[in-house]
N, C-alpha and C positions, 0 to 999 in steps of 0.2 A: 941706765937709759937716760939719754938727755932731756930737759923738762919740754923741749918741741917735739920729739916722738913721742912722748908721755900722752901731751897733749891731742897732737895729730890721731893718736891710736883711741881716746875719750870721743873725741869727735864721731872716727866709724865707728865703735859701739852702737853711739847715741844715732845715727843714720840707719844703723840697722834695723836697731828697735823700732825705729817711726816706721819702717818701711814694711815690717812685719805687720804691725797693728795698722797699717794703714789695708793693707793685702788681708789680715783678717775682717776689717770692719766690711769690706767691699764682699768678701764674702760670705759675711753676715747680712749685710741687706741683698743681696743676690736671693739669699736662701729664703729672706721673708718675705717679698716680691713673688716670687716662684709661686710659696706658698699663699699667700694673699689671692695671686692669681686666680689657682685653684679654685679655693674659696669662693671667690666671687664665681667663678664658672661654675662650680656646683650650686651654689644657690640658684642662678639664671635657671640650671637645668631644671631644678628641684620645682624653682617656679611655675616653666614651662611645664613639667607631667603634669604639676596638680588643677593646671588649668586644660589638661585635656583630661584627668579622672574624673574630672568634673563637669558635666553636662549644660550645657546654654540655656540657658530659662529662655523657652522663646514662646510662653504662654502669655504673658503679658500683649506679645503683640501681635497673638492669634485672638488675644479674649478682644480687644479692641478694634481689631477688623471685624471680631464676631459682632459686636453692638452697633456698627454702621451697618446701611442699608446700602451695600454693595448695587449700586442700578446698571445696566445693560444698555447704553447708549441706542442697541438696537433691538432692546425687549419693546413687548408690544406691553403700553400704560397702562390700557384699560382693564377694567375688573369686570368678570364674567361669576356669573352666579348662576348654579345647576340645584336644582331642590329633588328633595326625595320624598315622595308622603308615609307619613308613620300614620296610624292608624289603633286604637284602643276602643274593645269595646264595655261598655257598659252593661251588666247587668241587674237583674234585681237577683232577691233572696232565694229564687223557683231556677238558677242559671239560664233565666231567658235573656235574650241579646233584644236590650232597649233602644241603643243607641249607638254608631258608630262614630266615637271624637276623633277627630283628625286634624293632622297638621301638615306642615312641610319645612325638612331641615334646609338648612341651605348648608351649599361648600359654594366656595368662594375661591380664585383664582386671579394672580396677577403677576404677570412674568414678569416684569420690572421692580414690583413693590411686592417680592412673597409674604416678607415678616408682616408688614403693614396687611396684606389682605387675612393673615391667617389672627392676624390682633380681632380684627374687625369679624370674622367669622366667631371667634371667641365670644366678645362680646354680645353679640345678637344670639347664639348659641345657648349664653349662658344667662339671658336674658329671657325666653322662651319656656328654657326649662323649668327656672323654679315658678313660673305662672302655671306651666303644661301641670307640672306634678301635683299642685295645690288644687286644680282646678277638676284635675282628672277625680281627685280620691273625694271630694265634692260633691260631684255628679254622682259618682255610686253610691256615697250613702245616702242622696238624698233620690233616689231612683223610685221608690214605692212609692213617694210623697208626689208625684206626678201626674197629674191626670188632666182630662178637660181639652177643648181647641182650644191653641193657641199657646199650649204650655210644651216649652221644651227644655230637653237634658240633654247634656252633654256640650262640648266648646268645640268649635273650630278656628284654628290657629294659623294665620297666613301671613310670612313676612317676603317681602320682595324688594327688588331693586329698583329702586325709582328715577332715580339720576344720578348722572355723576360729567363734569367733566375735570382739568388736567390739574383741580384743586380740591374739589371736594365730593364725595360720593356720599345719595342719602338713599337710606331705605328704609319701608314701614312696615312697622309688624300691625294687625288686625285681629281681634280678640273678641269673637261671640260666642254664647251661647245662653246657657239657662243651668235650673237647678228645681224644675218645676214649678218656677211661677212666671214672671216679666222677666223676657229676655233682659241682656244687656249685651254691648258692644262698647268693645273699648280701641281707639287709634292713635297709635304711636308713631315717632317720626325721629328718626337719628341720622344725623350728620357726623363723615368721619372723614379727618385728612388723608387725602389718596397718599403721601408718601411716608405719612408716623402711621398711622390706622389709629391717631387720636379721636376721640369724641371732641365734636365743636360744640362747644356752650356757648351761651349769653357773655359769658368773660371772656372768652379764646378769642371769639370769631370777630371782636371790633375794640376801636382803642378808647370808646366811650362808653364805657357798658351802662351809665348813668344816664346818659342820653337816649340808647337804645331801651332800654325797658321804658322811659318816661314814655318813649312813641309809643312802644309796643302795647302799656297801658290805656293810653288815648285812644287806641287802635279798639283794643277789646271795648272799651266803655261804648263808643259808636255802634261796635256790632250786637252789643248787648241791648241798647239802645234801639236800632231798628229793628231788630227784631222782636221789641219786646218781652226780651229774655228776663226773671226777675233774678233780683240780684240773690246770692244765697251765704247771708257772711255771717255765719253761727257766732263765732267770735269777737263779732264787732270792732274789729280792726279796720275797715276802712276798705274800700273798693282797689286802693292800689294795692297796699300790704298785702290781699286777697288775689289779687292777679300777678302779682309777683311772685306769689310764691307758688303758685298756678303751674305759671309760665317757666317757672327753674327747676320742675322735677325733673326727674329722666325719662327722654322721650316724648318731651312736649315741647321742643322747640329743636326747627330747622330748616335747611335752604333748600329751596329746588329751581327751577329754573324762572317761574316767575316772581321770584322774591323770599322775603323771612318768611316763614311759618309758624303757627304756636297753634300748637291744641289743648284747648282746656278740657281734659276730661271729665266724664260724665259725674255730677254732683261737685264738684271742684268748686265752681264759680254760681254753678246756679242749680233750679230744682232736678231733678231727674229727665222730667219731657220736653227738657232742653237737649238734650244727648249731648256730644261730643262738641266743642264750638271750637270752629273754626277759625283761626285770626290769619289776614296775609297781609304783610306789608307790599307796596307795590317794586317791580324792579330798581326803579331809579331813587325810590326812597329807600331800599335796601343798601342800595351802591355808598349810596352818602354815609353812611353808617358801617360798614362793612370795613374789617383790613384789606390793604390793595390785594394779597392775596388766595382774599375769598369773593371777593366782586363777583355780582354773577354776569358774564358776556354775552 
């Protein structure tokens, strides 16, 4: 064989071989492609089921619709208040009936603001009771110890609605009775935001609470003042420290419609036959002092 067909014939060998290994490599990525495909499509799949065996957590944003106060564009604002009288009686050691103590529960109602009026029924509720229960088991033991005009036993407990308009609603609870010697009467006064059913304090309801007690102080000192009230400050702290802290308990300060309010309760500020004292700031000095959103109108 001549060394040109020698040649010519090395040449198609080598043509053929490329041609083969090119025809297999094609068919080799053909084959991993395919399979890669696969792959990925069964993953996607795999993905997809476990996000449907898997359920939507959609408490998160049921629990946070639940803590807003969902309002009713066309509920009606106002709080309506329905009482029911309980009644307990008193006797002595013979199971004679000395006394009938009574009260009255309140339910409370507000189609716009439910959470808020059922806050606010809570608190005065739970306010009531641990006085009612102290008060009732009081009376009965000291029931035999009772005699004479003018001594009485037993408490009667009265809280109601006093005011309210489209920012704040206030109501008083009222607390007499005896134990068989010198009555007493006690009067309380709570303010609560119609749309939280928060309690308004001396700190909530204005942006100077520094300011507001300074008046509120000058206030009481005047009233104490003309009426002659003596001062009664065991402690010797000082007639403000004394009305201050008076004025911050629970239930002794709040708004209604002629202005602030403070009731110093009875012995608090002065002797006994002082009773309950009275403090009012007037509307327009209220207003000065007040958040825009507790102004009274």
């Amino acid at each position: 064989m001549s060394e040109r067909k020698k040649a010519f014939k090395s040449v198609k060998i080598t043509f053929l071989i490329s041609a083969i290994v090119i025809i297999a490599m094609l068919v080799v990525t053909k084959i991993i492609f395919i399979k890669t495909g696969e792959k990925s499509t069964n993953t996607t799949n795999h993905q997809a089921d476990s996000s449907i065996d898997v359920p939507e957590d959609e408490t998160s944003e049921e629990t946070a619709e639940d803590e807003a106060e969902v309002v009713d564009p066309t509920a009606d604002p106002k709080y309506y208040a329905t009482y029911e009288t309980e009644k307990y009686e008193t006797k002595n050691d013979a199971g004679e009936v000395g006394v009938i103590n009574e009260r009255n529960v309140i339910t409370l109602t507000n189609a716009a603001y439910p959470k808020a009026a059922s806050l606010i029924q809570q608190t005065l509720r739970g306010t009531m009771d641990a006085e009612w229960n102290n008060d009732l088991k009081r009376a009965a033991d000291d029931y035999n110890n009772a005699g004479g005009a003018g001594h009485e036993v037993g408490v009667t407990y009265k809280v109601n609605l006093e005011y309210q308009n489209e920012n704040f609603v206030t109501f008083s609870i009222t607390m007499t009775g005896g134990y068989g010697g010198v009555g007493w009467t006690a009067d309380y006064i709570y303010s609560f935001d119609t749309k939280t059913g928060e309690r308004i304090t001396i700190d909530t309801c204005t942006d100077n609470s520094k300011q507001l007690i300074s008046t509120l102080v000058q206030a009481t000192k005047k009233v104490m003042t003309d009426n002659n009230y003596p001062v009664q400050d065991t402690r010797n702290e000082g007639e403000e420290v004394l009305y201050t802290q008076s004025m911050s308990k629970e239930g002794c300060f709040g708004l209604l419609e002629d202005g602030i309010h403070v009731k110093h309760q009875k012995y608090e500020i002065s002797g006994g036959s002082s009773g309950v004292i009275n403090v009012t700031l007037d509307k327009s000095t209220s207003n000065s002092l007040l958040k825009e959103n507790y102004k009274i109108k």
